[in-house]
C-alpha positions, -999 to +999 in steps of 0.1 A: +133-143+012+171-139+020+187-111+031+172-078+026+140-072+025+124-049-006+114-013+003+080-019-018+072-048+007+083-026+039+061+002+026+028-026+024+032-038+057+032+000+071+011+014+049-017-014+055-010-011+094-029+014+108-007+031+142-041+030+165-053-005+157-018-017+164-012+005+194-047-006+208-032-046+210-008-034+236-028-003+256-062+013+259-063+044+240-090+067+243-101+094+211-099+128+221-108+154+196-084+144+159-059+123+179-062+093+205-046+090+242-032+064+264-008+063+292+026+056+275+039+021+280+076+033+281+073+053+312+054+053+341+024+083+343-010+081+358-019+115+329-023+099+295+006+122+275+011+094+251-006+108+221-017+089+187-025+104+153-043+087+127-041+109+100+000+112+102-001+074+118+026+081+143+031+084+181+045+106+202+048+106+239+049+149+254+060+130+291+095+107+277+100+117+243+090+083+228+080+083+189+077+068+157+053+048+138+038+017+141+070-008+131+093+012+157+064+010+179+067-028+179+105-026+180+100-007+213+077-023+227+086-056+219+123-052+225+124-067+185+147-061+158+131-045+123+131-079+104+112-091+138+086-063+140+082-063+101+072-102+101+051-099+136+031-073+116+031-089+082+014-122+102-014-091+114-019-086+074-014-122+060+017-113+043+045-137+050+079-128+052+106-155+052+136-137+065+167-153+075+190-126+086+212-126+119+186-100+135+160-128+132+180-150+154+184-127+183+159-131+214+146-101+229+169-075+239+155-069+270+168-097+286+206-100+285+221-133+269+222-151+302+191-147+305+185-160+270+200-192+281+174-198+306+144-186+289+160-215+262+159-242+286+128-232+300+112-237+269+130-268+265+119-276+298+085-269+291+087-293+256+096-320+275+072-314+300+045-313+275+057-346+256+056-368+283+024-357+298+006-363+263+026-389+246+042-408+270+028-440+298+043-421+326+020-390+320-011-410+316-024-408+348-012-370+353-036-367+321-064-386+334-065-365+361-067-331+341-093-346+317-115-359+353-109-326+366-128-308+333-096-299+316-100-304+278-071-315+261-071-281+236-072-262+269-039-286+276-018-279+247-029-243+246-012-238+275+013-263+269+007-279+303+030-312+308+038-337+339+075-340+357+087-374+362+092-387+397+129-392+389+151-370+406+179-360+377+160-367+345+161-324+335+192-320+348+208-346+328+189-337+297+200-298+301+240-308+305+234-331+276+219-300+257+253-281+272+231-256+290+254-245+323+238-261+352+252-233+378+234-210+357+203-236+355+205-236+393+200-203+394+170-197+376+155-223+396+151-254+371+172-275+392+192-275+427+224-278+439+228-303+465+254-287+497+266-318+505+284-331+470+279-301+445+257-325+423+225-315+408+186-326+409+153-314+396+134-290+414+102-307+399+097-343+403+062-359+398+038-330+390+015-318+368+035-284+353+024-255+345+041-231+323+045-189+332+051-168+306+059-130+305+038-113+283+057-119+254+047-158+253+081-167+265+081-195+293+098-178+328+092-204+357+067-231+368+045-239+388+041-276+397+012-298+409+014-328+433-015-350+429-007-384+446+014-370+480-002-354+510+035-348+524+045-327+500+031-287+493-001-294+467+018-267+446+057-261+438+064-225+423+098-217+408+116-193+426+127-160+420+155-155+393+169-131+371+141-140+348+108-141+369+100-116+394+069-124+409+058-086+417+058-081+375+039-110+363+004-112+354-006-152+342-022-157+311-015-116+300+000-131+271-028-147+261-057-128+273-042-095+258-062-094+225-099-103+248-088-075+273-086-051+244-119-059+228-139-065+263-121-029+274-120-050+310-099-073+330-108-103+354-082-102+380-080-135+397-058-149+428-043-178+407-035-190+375-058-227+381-088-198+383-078-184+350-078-218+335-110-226+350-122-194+333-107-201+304-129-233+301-164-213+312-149-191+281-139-162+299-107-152+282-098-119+296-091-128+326-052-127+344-039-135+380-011-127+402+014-155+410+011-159+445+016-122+458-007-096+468-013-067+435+018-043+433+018-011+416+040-030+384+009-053+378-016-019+380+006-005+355+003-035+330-031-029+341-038+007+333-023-002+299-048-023+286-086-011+304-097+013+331-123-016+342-109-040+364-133-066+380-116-086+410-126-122+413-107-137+443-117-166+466-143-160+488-128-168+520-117-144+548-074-142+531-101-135+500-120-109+509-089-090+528-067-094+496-097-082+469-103-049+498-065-042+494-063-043+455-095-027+452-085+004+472-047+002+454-071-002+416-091+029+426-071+050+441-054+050+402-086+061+393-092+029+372-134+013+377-130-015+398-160-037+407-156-064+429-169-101+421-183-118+454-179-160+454-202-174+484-194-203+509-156-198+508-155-210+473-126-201+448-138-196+410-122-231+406-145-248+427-173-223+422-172-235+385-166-273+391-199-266+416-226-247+397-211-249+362-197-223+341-228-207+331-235-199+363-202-186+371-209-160+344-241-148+348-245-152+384-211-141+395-193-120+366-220-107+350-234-092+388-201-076+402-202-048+433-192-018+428-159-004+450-181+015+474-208-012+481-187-036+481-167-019+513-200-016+524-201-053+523-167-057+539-172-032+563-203-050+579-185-085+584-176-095+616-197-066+630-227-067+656-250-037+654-264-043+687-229-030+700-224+013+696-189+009+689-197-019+661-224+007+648-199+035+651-167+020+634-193+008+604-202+040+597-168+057+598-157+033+574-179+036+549-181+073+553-144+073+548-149+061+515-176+084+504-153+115+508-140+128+481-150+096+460-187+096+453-212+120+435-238+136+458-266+108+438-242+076+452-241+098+484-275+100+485-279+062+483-257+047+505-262+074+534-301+064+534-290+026+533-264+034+566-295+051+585-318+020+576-289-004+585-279+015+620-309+033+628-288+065+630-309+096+615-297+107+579-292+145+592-268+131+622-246+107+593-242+137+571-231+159+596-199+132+600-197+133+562-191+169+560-170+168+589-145+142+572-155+161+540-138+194+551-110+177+571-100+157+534-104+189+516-079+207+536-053+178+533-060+180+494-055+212+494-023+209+507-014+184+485-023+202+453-002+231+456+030+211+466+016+188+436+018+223+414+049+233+426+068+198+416+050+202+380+063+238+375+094+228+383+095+198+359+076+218+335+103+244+334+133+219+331+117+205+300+108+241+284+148+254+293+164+245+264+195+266+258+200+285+222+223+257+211+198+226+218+171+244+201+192+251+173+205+214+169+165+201+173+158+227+146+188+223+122+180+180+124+143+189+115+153+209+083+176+177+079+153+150+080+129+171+056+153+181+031+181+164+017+197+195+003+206+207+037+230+177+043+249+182+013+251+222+025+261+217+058+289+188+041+304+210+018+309+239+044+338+248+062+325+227+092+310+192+077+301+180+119+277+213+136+266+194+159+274+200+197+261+168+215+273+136+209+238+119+203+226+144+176+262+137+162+252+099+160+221+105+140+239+131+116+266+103+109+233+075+106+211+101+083+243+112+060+240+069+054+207+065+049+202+091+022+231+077+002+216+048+004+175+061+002+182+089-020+151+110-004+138+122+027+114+099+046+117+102+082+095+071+093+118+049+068+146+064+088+134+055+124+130+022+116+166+022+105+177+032+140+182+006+166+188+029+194+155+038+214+171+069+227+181+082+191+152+072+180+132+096+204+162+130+191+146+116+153+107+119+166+111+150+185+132+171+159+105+154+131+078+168+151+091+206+153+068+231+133+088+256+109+080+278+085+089+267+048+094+305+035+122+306+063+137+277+056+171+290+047+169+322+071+160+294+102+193+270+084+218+298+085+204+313+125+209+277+135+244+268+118+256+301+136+244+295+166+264+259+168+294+279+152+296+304+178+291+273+204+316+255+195+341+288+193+327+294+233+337+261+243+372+261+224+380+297+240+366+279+274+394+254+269+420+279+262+416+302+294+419+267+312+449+258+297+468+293+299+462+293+334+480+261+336+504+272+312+512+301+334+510+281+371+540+260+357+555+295+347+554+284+310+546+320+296+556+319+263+529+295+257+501+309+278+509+346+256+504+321+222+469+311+241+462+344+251+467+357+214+445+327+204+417+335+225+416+370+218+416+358+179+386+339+183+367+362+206+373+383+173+355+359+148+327+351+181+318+388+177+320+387+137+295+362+134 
C-alpha cells in the first residue's frame, strides 16, 4: 500500500482498538464508576486526572489538557507520525499495513535529528556487535562464556547481546566508512578522541556488550563486559550523552512493559545482569536502574505502569542502604512497595546461579517484606540491645515509620513485636507513638492548608477564562459538530473570528479537512493534526457540553463576543497611536484617529 491510506481501513484499525486496552500497554489505569483513571503520562501528577472512557473511547486529561483517541494516543505517546501509529496498531489487530510515505521514514520526534544520527549508529553498533559475537571466530569464546554462565542463546539474541573486538579502531573506522560524523560519534560516547593527535578509537575493545534501550526499543548506550583482564573495570558503561541520561532509564522497560501490565507489579533490580538472570528464572517483569540510585524520573515511569513495586537489590550492606532509600522514595508516592531480602551478600545473579531459579521465585520473590517490617529489619542491623541507646534509637526508628503510615491493626502488631524484642512495656512504646503521632499531625496540618492554598490558586487560574476564550472554546465546539457553522461564519462579513493565534491554526486546518472529509468527525480530525498542543484546543472544545435547541442562539452570543474583541483591541491600538500622533505634534492625524475611535466605540455599543 502506497501513499494514502483508505478511510475504511483507518476506521478498522480504530474501531477494532479499544482506548483502555491500548492505554493499559503504556499505564495502570484503575475503573472508577463508567470511566477508568491513571496518572497522565504527559505530565507529571501524583492525583490520577487522566481520565478514560470506554463507551466514547477517548481520553482526556482535567490536569494538562491532553486528549484524543486511541491513534493520537500513540502519536503522543510514542512521539509517531499517523502512518506510524496506524501500523503499530494494525500489528495489535493482525492487519498489515504496507505504507511507504515520507512520515514512515522519520524517527521519533522526540529526539532531534542529531540525535537520530546516534541512535543510527548505535543500532549499527549494536548489529555488528551481535554478528560477531554469534557468527564470527573471534566471538566464540565471548559466547562460550555466556552459554557456561547459563545464558541461552534465545536469551542472547533477544537482547541482541554481541562481543567488541580487542582492536582499538575497528567501530570507528566502520562508522566514518558509514559517513556517520565521528565528532558527533565522540560525543555520544561510541568512540574517543585521542588529546594528543585528534584521531579516534573505540570506547569498547574486547567485551561482551550489552545493548540499553529507552523504552521505545531503540539502542542508547552500552554497557560492556571484560572477561579475560583483571586490570581493567569488570564493566564499561557508556557515558552520558545527549541520548542517554542515566537518571531516566529503566533496563529491560521496553521489554518487560507488556508482563508489568498483566502482573500489575514491577521487580526493581540494581542491574541489568539481575534482570537477565531473571529473565532466564522467567521472571519477565522485572527492570533495573543503570548504575544510579532510584530518581523521581524512574518513580514516575514507575507509577505509570503498577502501584506494586517489589525491590530486589543485592544483599550486601551498599544493598540494603540503597533498597531503604528507594523504598522510602516508592512509598512516600504512596505506591505498595515490599522489599525482597537476598541472604549471604548474594546478588539475584549469584543467588540464581546458587540455588536455581525455582528457588529464587518461591523462596525470595514469592516471600517479599513489606515496607514497615522490612525497616524493622534494617533498623535492627548493626544494633546491640544490651546497649539503652541501641534499644532507644531502634525503637524511634521504627516508631517513626508507624506515624502516620500504618493502620491501628499493623500498629497493633509491630508495637507488641518492639516490646518482645526490647523488653520495653507496650503502654511505655505507645506513649512515644502518640507523642511523635501529635507532633506529625501538627506539621501535616500545616502542610495541608498551604497545600489548599496552592490548589485554589491553580484551581482558579484554570476556571478564569475571560468572555472571549470561552467564546472561541464554544464557537470551535459548535465547529467541530457541525459543518454548517463553517460555511456561516465564511460567508460573513468576518471569515477569521478567532482572537488567538492557535484557535486560528485549527480554524485554517478544520476549513481543510471538511473539504476534503465532507462531514464532521472530530476523532478523524485529531488524528489529522500533528501538533500536540492543537491537538489538546481540538479535545477540550470537543468535550464542551451545549445545548442543541441553542445552537444558533450560543453561535450568534459567541460570534459577537469575538466581534466586539476584536473592535476593543483595534480601538486599544488607536488611542496608542493618537497619542503618538500627537507627541510628534502631528494633529491632523491624531483628530482622524480620534474620529475613528469614537466611530467604532459607536458600532462596540451597537452590538
Amino acid at each position: 500500500m502506497t501513499g494514502k491510506i483508505p478511510e475504511e481501513m483507518i476506521e478498522q484499525i480504530r474501531s477494532q482498538s479499544d482506548i483502555v486496552d491500548v492505554i493499559s500497554e503504556y499505564m495502570q489505569l484503575t475503573k472508577r464508576g463508567r470511566n477508568w483513571f491513571g496518572l497522565c503520562p504527559f505530565h507529571g501528577e501524583n492525583t490520577p486526572s487522566f481520565s478514560v472512557s470506554q463507551d466514547k473511547q477517548i481520553f482526556h486529561c482535567f490536569g494538562c489538557g491532553a486528549g484524543g483517541n486511541a491513534i493520537t494516543f500513540v502519536m503522543d505517546i510514542e512521539n509517531i507520525s499517523f502512518p506510524d501509529a496506524l501500523v503499530k496498531l494494525g500489528n495489535r489487530l493482525g492487519i498489515q499495513l504496507d505504507i511507504q510515505s515520507n512520515s514512515m521514514s522519520k524517527e521519533s520526534q522526540s529526539y532531534s535529528k542529531k540525535e537520530e544520527k546516534m541512535i543510527e549508529a548505535h543500532e549499527f553498533a549494536a548489529d555488528f556487535y551481535h554478528h560477531l559475537l554469534m557468527n564470527t571466530e573471534e566471538g566464540e569464546q565471548a559466547l562460550n562464556y555466556l552459554l557456561k554462565r547459563g545464558f541461552t542463546k534465545e536469551l542472547i539474541e533477544t537482547n541482541g547481546i554481541g562481543w567488541s573486538l580487542p582492536t582499538w579502531d575497528t567501530l570507528s573506522v566502520l562508522l566514518k566508512r558509514k559517513g556517520f560524523s565521528l565528532e558527533e560519534m565522540a560525543e555520544c560516547g561510541l568512540i574517543i578522541q585521542k588529546e594528543s593527535d585528534h584521531t579516534y578509537f573505540d570506547r569498547f575493545r574486547g567485551r561482551i556488550m550489552f545493548p540499553i534501550r529507552d523504552e521505545n526499543g531503540k539502542v542508547i548506550a552500552f554497557s560492556g563486559r571484560i572477561i579475560d583482564s583483571v586490570d581493567e573495570a569488570k564493566y564499561l558503561n557508556s557515558p552520558e550523552s545527549p541520548i542517554f541520561h542515566k537518571s531516566q532509564v529503566l533496563f529491560n522497560l521496553d521489554k518487560a512493559r507488556t508482563t508489568i501490565r498483566k502482573k500489575r507489579q514491577v521487580i526493581l533490580m540494581e542491574g541489568f545482569m539481575d534482570v537477565l538472570a531473571a529473565n532466564q528464572a522467567g521472571v519477565y517483569n522485572a527492570v533495573a536502574t543503570m548504575g544510579t540510585s532510584l530518581t523521581t524520573q524512574h518513580i514516575t515511569k514507575l507509577k505509570r505502569l503498577s502501584e506494586q513495586i517489589i525491590i530486589c537489590y543485592d544483599g550486601d550492606n551498599a544493598g540494603w542502604e540503597a533498597a531503604k532509600r528507594a523504598s522510602e522514595m516508592l512509598h512516600s508516592e504512596r505506591l505498595k512497595v515490599e522489599i525482597a531480602v537476598l541472604p549471604d551478600k548474594l546478588d539475584p545473579d549469584e543467588y540464581i546461579r546458587k540455588y536455581g531459579p525455582e528457588n529464587f521465585v518461591q523462596q525470595i520473590l514469592d516471600k517479599p517484606h513489606a515496607y514497615i517490617a522490612f525497616m524493622m529489619m534494617h533498623a535492627r542491623r548493626n544494633k546491640n540491645f544490651q546497649f539503652e541507646n541501641d534499644v532507644l534509637q531502634y525503637i524511634q526508628e521504627v516508631l517513626e515509620q508507624l506515624v502516620g503510615r500504618s493502620s491501628p491493626i499493623e500498629r497493633d502488631l509491630y508495637i507488641k513485636q518492639i516490646a518482645s524484642e526490647t523488653n520495653i512495656s507496650e503502654e511505655a512504646i505507645y506513649a512515644q507513638f502518640r507523642k511523635l503521632e501529635a507532633n506529625n499531625a501538627k506539621t501535616f496540618k500545616r502542610a495541608e492548608q498551604g497545600n489548599i492554598q496552592t490548589k485554589q490558586i491553580e484551581l482558579q487560574q484554570k476556571k478564569s477564562l475571560s468572555a472571549t476564550e470561552r467564546a472561541e472554546r464554544l464557537l470551535l465546539s459548535h465547529m467541530l459538530m457541525n459543518i454548517d457553522v463553517i460555511d456561516k461564519v465564511l460567508k460573513s462579513d468576518d471569515p477569521q473570528p478567532f482572537a488567538r493565534d492557535e484557535y486560528a491554526a485549527v480554524f485554517v486546518r478544520l476549513i481543510g479537512f471538511y473539504e476534503e472529509h465532507g462531514s464532521a468527525d472530530y476523532q478523524r480530525f485529531l488524528e489529522i493534526l500533528d501538533d500536540s498542543e492543537l491537538r489538546k484546543i481540538v479535545m477540550e472544545a470537543a468535550l464542551v457540553e451545549h445545548d442543541p435547541e441553542q445552537s444558533e442562539a450560543e453561535i450568534n452570543d459567541c460570534l459577537k463576543q469575538l466581534k466586539k474583541h476584536r473592535i476593543e483591541v483595534e480601538i486599544k491600538k488607536l488611542i496608542h497611536d493618537s497619542l503618538e500622533a500627537e507627541k510628534m505634534h502631528e494633529h491632523k492625524r491624531a483628530l482622524e484617529l480620534a474620529q475613528t475611535i469614537i466611530q467604532l466605540k459607536k458600532s462596540l455599543s451597537a452590538i
